[in-house]
Structures are given as structure tokens and as C-alpha cells.
C-alpha positions as CSV (number, residue, x, y, z in Angstrom):
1,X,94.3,-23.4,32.5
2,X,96.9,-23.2,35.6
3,X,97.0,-19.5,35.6
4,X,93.2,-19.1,34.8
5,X,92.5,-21.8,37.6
6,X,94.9,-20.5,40.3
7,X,95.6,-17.0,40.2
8,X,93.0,-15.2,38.3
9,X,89.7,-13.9,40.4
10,X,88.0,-13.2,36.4
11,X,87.6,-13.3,32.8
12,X,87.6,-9.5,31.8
13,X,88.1,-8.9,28.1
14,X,88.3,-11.0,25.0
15,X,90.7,-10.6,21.9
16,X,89.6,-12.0,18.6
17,X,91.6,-13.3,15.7
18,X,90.9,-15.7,12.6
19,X,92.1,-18.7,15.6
20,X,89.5,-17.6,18.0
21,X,88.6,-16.1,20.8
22,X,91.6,-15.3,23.3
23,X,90.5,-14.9,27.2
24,X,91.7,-12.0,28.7
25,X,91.7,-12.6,32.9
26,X,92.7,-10.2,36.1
27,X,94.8,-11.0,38.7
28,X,94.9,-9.5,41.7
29,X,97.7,-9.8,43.9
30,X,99.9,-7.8,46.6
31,X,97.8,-4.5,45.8
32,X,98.2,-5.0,42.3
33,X,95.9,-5.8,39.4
34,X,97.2,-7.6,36.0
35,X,95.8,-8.6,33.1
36,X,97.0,-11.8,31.4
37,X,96.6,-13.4,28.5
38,X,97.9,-16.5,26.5
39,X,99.2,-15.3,23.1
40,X,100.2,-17.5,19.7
41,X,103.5,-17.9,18.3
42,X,104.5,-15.6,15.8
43,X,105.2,-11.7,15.6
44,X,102.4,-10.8,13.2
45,X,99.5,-12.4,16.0
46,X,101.6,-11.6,18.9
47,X,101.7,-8.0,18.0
48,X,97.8,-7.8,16.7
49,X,96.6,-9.1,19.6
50,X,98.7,-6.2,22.0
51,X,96.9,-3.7,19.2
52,X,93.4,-4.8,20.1
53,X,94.4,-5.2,24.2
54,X,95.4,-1.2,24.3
55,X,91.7,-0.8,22.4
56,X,90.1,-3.1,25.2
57,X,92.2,-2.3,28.4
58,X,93.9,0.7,29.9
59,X,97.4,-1.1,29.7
60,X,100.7,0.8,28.5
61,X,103.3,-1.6,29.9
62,X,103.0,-5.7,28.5
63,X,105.8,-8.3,30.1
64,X,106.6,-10.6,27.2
65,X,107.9,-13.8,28.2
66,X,108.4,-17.6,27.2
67,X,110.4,-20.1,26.0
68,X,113.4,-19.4,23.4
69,X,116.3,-21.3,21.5
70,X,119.3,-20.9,23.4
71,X,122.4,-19.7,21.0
72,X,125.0,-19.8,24.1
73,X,125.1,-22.5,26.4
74,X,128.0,-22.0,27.8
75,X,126.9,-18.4,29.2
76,X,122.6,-18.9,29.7
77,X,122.1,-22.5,30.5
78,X,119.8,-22.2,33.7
79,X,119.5,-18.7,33.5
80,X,117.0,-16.2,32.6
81,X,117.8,-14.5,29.7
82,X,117.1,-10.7,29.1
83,X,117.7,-9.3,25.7
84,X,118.9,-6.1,25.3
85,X,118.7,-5.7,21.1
86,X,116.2,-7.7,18.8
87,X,117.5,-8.7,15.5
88,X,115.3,-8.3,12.8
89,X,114.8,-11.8,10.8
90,X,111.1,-11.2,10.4
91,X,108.5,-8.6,8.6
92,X,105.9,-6.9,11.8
93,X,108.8,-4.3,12.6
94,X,109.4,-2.7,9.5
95,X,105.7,-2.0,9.6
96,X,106.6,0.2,12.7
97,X,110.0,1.3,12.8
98,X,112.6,2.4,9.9
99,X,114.6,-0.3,8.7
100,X,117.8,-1.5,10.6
101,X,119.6,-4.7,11.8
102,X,118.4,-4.3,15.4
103,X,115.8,-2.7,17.4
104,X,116.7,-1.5,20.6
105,X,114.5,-3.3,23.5
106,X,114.9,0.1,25.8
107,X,113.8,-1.5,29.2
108,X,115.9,-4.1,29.6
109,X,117.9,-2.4,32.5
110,X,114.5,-2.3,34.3
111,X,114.3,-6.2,34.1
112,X,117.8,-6.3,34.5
113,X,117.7,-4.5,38.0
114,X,114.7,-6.8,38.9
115,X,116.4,-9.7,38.4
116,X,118.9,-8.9,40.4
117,X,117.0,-7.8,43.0
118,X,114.9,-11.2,43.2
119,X,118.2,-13.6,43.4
120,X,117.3,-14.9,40.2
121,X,120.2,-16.1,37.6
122,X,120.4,-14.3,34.6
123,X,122.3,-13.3,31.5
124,X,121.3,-10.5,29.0
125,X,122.7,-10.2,25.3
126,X,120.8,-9.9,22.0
127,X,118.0,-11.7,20.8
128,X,117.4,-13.2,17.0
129,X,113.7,-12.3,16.1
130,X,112.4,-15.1,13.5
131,X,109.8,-16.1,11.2
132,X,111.5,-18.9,9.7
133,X,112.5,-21.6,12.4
134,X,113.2,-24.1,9.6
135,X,115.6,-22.0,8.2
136,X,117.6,-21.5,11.5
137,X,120.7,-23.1,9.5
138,X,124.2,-23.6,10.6
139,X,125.3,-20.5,8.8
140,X,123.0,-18.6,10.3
141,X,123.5,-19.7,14.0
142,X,126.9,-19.0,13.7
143,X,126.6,-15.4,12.6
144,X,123.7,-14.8,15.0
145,X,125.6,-16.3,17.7
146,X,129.1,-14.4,16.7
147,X,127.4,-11.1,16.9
148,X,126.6,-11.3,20.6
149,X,122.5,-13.0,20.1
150,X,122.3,-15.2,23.1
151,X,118.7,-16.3,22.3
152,X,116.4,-17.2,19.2
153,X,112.5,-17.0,19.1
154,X,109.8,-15.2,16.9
155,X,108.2,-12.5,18.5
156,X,110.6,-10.1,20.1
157,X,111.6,-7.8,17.3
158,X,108.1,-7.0,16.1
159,X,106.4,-6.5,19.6
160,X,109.4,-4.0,20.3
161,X,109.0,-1.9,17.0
162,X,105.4,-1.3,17.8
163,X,105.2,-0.5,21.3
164,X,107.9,2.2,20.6
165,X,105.4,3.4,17.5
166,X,102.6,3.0,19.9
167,X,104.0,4.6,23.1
168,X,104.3,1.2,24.8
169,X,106.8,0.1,27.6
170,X,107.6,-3.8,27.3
171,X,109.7,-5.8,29.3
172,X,110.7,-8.7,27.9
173,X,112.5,-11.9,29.2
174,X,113.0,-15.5,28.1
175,X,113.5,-18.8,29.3
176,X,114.8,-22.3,27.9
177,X,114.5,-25.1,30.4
178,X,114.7,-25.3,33.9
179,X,116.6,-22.5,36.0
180,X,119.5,-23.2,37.6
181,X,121.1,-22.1,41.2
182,X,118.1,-19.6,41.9
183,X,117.8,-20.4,45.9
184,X,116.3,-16.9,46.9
185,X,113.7,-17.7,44.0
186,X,112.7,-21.4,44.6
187,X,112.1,-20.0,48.6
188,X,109.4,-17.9,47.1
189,X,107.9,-20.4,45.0
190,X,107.5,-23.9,45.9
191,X,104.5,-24.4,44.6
192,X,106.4,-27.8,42.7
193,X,104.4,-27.3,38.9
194,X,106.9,-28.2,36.0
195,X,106.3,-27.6,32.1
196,X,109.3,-27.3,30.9
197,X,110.0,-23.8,29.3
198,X,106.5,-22.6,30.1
199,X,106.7,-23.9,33.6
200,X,104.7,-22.1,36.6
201,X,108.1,-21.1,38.1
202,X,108.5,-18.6,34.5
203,X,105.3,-17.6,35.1
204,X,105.5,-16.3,38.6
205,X,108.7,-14.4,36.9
206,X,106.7,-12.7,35.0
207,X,103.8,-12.1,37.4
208,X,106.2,-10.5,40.0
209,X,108.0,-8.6,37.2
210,X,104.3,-7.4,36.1
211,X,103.9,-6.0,40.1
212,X,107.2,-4.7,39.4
213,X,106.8,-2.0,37.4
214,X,103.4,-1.2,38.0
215,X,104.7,-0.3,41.7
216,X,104.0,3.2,43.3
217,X,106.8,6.1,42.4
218,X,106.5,9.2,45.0
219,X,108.2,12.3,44.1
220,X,109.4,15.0,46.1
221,X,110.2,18.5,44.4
222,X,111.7,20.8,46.3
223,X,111.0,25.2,47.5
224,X,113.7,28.1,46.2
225,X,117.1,27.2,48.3
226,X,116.0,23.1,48.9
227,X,117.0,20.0,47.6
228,X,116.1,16.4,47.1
229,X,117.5,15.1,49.8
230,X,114.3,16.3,51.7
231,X,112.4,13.5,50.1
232,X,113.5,11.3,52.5
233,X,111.4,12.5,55.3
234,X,109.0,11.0,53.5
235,X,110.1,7.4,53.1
236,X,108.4,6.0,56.1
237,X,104.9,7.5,55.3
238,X,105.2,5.8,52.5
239,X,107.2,2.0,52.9
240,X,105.3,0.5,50.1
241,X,106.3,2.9,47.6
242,X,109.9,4.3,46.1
243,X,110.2,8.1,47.3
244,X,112.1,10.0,44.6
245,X,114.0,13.8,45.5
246,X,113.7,15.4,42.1
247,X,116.0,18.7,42.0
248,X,115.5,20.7,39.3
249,X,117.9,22.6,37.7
250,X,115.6,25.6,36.2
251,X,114.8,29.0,37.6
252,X,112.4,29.9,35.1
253,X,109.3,28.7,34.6
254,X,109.6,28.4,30.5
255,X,112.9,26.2,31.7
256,X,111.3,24.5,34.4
257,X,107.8,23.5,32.0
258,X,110.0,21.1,29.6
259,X,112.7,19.8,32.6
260,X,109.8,18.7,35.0
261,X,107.4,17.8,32.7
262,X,110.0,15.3,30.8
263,X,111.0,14.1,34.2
264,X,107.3,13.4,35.0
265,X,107.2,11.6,31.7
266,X,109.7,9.3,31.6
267,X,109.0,8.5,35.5
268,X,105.6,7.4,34.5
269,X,106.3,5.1,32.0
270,X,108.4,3.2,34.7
271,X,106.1,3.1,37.1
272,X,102.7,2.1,38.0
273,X,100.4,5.1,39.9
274,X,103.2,8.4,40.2
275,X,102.0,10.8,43.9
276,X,103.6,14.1,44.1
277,X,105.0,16.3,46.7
278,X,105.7,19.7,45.8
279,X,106.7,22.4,48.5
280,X,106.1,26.3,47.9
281,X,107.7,27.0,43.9
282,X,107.9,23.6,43.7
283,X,104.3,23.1,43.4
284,X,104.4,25.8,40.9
285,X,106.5,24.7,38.5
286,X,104.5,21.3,38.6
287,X,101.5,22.9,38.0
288,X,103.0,25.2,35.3
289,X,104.9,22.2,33.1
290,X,101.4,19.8,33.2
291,X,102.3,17.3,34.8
292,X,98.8,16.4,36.1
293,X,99.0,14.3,33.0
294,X,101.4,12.0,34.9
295,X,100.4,12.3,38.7
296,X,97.4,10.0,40.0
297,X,97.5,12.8,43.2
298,X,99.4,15.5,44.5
299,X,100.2,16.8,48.0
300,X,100.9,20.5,47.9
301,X,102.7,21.9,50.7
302,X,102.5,26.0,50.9
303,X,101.9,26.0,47.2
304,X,103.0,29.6,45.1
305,X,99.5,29.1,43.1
306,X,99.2,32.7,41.6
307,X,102.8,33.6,40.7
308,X,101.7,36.8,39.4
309,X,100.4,37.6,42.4
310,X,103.5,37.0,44.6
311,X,105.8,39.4,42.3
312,X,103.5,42.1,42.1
313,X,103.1,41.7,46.1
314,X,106.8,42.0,46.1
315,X,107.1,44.5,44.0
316,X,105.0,46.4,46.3
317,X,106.9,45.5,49.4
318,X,110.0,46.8,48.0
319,X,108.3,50.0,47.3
320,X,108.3,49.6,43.4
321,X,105.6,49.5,40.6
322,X,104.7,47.5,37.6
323,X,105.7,50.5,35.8
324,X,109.0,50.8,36.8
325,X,109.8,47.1,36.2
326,X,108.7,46.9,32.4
327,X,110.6,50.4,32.0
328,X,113.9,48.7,33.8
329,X,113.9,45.2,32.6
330,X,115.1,43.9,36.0
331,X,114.5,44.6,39.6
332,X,116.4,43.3,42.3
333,X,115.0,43.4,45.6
334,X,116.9,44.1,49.2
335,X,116.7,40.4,50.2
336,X,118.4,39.4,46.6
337,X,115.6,38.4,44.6
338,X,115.9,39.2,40.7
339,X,112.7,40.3,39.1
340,X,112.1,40.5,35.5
341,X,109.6,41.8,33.0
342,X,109.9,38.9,31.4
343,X,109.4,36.7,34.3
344,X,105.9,38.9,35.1
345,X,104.9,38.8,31.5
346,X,105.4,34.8,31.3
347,X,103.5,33.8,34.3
348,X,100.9,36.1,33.2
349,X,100.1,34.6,29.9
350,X,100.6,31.2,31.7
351,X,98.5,30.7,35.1
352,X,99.0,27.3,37.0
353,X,96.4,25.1,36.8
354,X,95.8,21.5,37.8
355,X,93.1,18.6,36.5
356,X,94.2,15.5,39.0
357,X,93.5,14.9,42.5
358,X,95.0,17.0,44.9
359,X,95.6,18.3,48.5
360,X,97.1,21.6,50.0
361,X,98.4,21.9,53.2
362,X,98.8,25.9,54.1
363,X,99.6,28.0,57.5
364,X,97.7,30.6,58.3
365,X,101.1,32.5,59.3
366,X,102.5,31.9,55.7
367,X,104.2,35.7,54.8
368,X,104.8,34.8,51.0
369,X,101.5,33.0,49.9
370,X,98.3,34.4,50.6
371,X,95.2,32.7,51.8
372,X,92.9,33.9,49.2
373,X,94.9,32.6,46.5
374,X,95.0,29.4,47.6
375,X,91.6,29.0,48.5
376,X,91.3,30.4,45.2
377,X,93.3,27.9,43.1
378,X,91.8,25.0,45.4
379,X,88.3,25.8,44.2
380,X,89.2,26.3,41.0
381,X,91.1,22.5,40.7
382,X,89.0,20.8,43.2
383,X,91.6,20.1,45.8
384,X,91.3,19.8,49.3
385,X,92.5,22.5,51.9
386,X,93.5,22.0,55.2
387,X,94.7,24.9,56.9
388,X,97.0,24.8,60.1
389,X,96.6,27.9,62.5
390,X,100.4,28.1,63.5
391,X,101.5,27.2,60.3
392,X,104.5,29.0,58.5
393,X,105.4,29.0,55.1
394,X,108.1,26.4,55.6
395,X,106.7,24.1,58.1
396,X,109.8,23.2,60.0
397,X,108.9,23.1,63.9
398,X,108.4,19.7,65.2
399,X,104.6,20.5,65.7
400,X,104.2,21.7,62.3
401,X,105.9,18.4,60.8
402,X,104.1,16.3,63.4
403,X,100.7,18.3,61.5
404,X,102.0,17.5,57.9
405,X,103.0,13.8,58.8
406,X,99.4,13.2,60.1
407,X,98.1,15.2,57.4
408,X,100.0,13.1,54.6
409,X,98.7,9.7,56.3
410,X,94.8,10.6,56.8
411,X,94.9,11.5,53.0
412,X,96.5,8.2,51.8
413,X,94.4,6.3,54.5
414,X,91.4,7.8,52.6
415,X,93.1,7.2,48.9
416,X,93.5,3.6,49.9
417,X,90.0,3.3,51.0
418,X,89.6,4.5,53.9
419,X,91.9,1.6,56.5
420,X,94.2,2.6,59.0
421,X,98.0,3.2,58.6
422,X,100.7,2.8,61.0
């Protein structure tokens, strides 16, 4: 009733089970929407309910928190504690996963880091996932306790086994009694509520935890001969967001398709909305691995959108034919640039394409790209051009940055509806 009372602005869903109705309700806070619900006790429910939610809500990430039996004292008293492994004392997991003593709970670094990074005390070590509390004997305790399991409660094991079958990302921490030696945290929250394990201070954990992961990851991917230490130009266009170099190790685009497209991949299932900037091949190989799958928008800066284009184009500069390269095998041209039948052959069979919001930026003076390719692929994905008279193919002069910094800002003041930035 606190949460429903006090942070939510609605009721948006509802989960069923043979208990009743469970509310689903949004919050909205710091940018951020949330959904939250009160679950039951118990794997089998805990994990049911998380079935129907993905079938109700576009969620792929669930924080799992609450109170726990605490198998260390001497180490977690007052502390948060994160689990790291989930032993399996009950029956949901080996519905979803291969039987084993433990199931790994792969995130716990995330919650780990955030933790840290909000002051708050914390321990992590295994967890004993069970369904029988009354049989929580001595014996068991001691071996529970002896292999490393910090914290006992009934839900852990089974909600980890099926977000991994599912494709889920959870975050998981618990709690048992009041936290200790947390000043940077109480600062934050003094709103003075108590309730024991399930107080409103482990609440607001898991709130901010929620706005955690869900925040904004921008990713820079670099031209032929950059790196990713470019991406820091971008940092103060966007201060609410972590900007991420990515350099890519592939010169192919058959190499590059399963290195940026994992990259892409994992990254989203960390984060909350993913933007991308991608500068001349760099926008190419994005394009080419798919990873408009992952990207809520992407800024493309002098993007190589026809690749077959640009080595045929070179081919002719050079004075060479198509002929001659599928003859030869390999070309390389006077200013060192290695051709390749196969390299032709691959693009061929494999044009870029894109199906996500999108922006190009392109200079008229550009000597690699040409304008009717880009106009081109821009049609053909629905992106927005913008075209800068004096622009080059790298924009480097301080009037062509000055042009792509104001650029970069009037799109994101639009994506954000429309209010001004500084």
C-alpha cells in the first residue's frame, strides 16, 4: 500500500493466480518508468507470475529483492547481501535448466558495482534456494553455511533458471534487518518508514537499482585508422548517459557481423534504451551485423552505406576493373588499400540495411562517400539527412565539429520531446 500510495502515478496490468488478482503499477521517476509488483513467497508463484508479466509488459530485466535468513552473521549483519550462486534445495529450476548444485546468478557484478557506487554496505556469497523452511535443520545449515551460502530464502534459484531459459536479465539482492553504517544512503532517504526486512529503505534499493540498469548506454564505433577513445567527445552531449568507445577488432565484414553484433547484444541486456554513433565504416559494419535489433536510434556520421559501391569506385580510380580483380584475387591500391574478390562478392550478396531510428550527418565535400548513395540508403531506412556544405568526410575542423555538436543536440532535444538542452 506504501509503494502503491507514494510512488506509483498507476495501476497498469494485472497478474492472475489461484490467490488472486496481483496489481501491477508504474512508477515514474528520474526519467525512468518501472513496473512493480508485490509477489508471494515461493519459487513455483514467484516464477509464474514473472511468466505471465513478460506476456503482459515489455520487461526483460526484473530486480528480485526481500528479506532472507542470514547464514553468516559475522560477515552480513547490516549489510545488503548479493548472491552470486543459487543453490538448488527446491523443484522450479530443474524445469528450466539441467540439473546441478548451483545455478549461476550472472549479474551479480552489475548489483555488485551499484552498490558500491551508492555507499551502501554489502557482502555477496551464495545463496540456499528452499522449499522446505521447516526442514532448515542444523545439519543442513552447517553444510549450506560451510560451502560459502551467506543467505537462505525460497525463490532465488528458480527465478534465476528461468530467466536464463527465457532470455531474462535479473538482479537480485536480499536483505535481513536493518542496514548498518550506510551514511551516503540514509542522506538520500530519510523518508523515516521502518518494516523490518521489507522496510521502505530496501525498497528504494531496489527502485534505484531498477533506474540502474535501465539507464541510457551510448556507443561510439569508430572509421578505418580510429579508435575508441574518440567517444569521449561525446560525453558532455550526453551527461545523463554512459558513452561507450567500442573498437572493433575485425576488417571484414563476415568478422565484423558476429563481433559487433555480440557486442550490441550483450550491451543491451545491461542497459536500458542503447543510441549509436557510427563514423564512415563504422556505420557500416553496424548496419551489416544487425544491430538495429539492439539500438533505440543511431547517429551516422559520413556513413559507407553502399560498400559495393565504394570498391568498385575505387577500383576505377586506380585504373582497374571488376574483371581484373575476380581474375587476381587481390588488388592493392597505391594508397595501400587491399581489395579482394571476396570482399566485393560478400558485400554484394549482403547490402547494409537498417529498421530503427536514425540520422546521417554528411558533407557535401566528402571524396569517399557519394551523395546519391546516401540519400539513397536514407530513403530506403527512413532516416533523416542533414547535409553540411563544407563538410569533409572526416569532420575535423572546429566549424565542422561545432555543426556535428549542434547537430547531435537538436536531434536528442527532439528525441526527448522536443525541450531545450544545454
Amino acid at each position: 500500500a506504501f509503494v502503491r500510495d507514494n510512488y506509483a502515478s498507476g495501476e497498469i496490468a494485472s497478474l492472475f493466480c489461484a490467490t488472486g488478482r496481483t496489481p501491477v503499477y508504474l512508477i515514474e521517476r528520474n526519467g525512468k518508468r518501472t513496473a512493480f509488483y508485490r509477489t508471494y513467497v515461493g519459487a513455483p508463484i514467484t516464477v509464474a507470475l514473472i511468466e505471465d508479466a513478460i506476456a503482459e509488459l515489455d520487461c526483460r530485466k526484473f530486480v528480485l529483492f526481500g528479506g532472507a535468513g542470514c547464514l553468516n552473521k559475522e560477515i552480513a549483519r547490516g549489510k545488503v547481501m548479493v548472491p552470486t550462486d543459487a543453490y538448488r534445495d527446491e523443484g522450479t529450476s530443474y524445469h528450466y535448466a539441467p540439473a546441478s548444485d548451483y545455478v549461476k546468478v550472472k549479474n551479480w557484478r552489475t548489483v555488485e558495482t551499484f552498490m558500491k557506487e551508492n555507499g551502501l554496505p554489502f557482502v555477496t556469497g551464495k545463496t540456499w534456494t528452499t522449499d522446505a523452511f521447516y526442514r532448515e535443520t542444523r545439519g543442513n545449515f552447517e553444510k549450506r553455511r560451510a560451502d560459502g551460502c551467506i543467505s537462505v530464502e525460497m525463490e532465488c534459484a528458480g527465478v534465476q533458471a528461468m530467466c536464463d531459459f527465457r532470455g531474462l536479465e535479473l538482479y537480485a539482492f536480499f536483505t535481513s534487518g536493518d542496514l548498518l553504517d550506510a551514511p551516503e544512503w540514509d542522506a538520500r532517504n530519510k523518508n523515516g518508514k521502518k518494516g523490518g526486512q521489507h522496510d521502505v529503505g530496501h525498497f528504494d534499493i531496489a527502485l534505484a537499482l531498477a533506474e540502474y540498469i535501465a539507464k541510457e548506454a551510448v556507443v561510439y564505433v569508430h572509421g578505418k585508422g580510429g579508435n575508441a577513445d574518440e567517444a569521449e567527445h561525446f560525453v558532455p552531449l550526453f551527461p545523463d548517459s554512459d558513452v561507450l568507445g567500442f573498437d572493433y577488432r575485425s576488417s571484414a565484414p563476415w568478422e565484423a557481423k558476429e563481433e559487433v553484433a555480440g557486442y550490441f547484444s550483450d550491451l543491451k541486456k545491461k542497459s536500458g534504451s542503447v543510441i549509436l554513433i557510427a563514423n564512415s565504416i563504422g556505420a557500416y559494419f553496424s548496419a551489416a551485423a544487425g544491430v538495429d535489433r539492439f539500438v533505440d536510434k543511431a547517429y551516422f556520421i559520413s556513413p559507407v552505406t553502399d560498400m559495393e559501391r565504394l570498391i568498385l569506385d575505387m577500383l576505377w580510380a586506380e585504373g582497374r576493373s571488376e574483371v581484373e580483380l575476380k581474375e587476381k584475387g587481390m588488388i592493392k591500391t597505391a594508397s595501400g588499400e587491399v581489395l579482394s574478390r571476396e570482399y566485393l562478392s560478400y558485400v554484394r550478396e549482403h547490402p547494409a540495411g537498417w529498421d530503427a531510428p536514425a540520422a546521417i550527418l554528411y558533407g557535401l565535400r566528402d571524396s569517399l562517400v557519394r551523395e546519391t548513395d546516401v540519400i539513397r540508403f536514407a530513403r530506403r531506412t527512413g532516416a533523416r539527412l542533414t547535409v553540411l556544405e563544407d563538410g569533409e568526410h572526416w569532420f575535423h575542423t572546429p566549424e565542422q565539429i561545432r555543426f556535428l555538436d549542434a547537430w547531435i543536440k537538436k536531434e536528442e532535444s527532439e528525441r526527448n520531446g522536443g525541450g531545450q538542452q544545454n
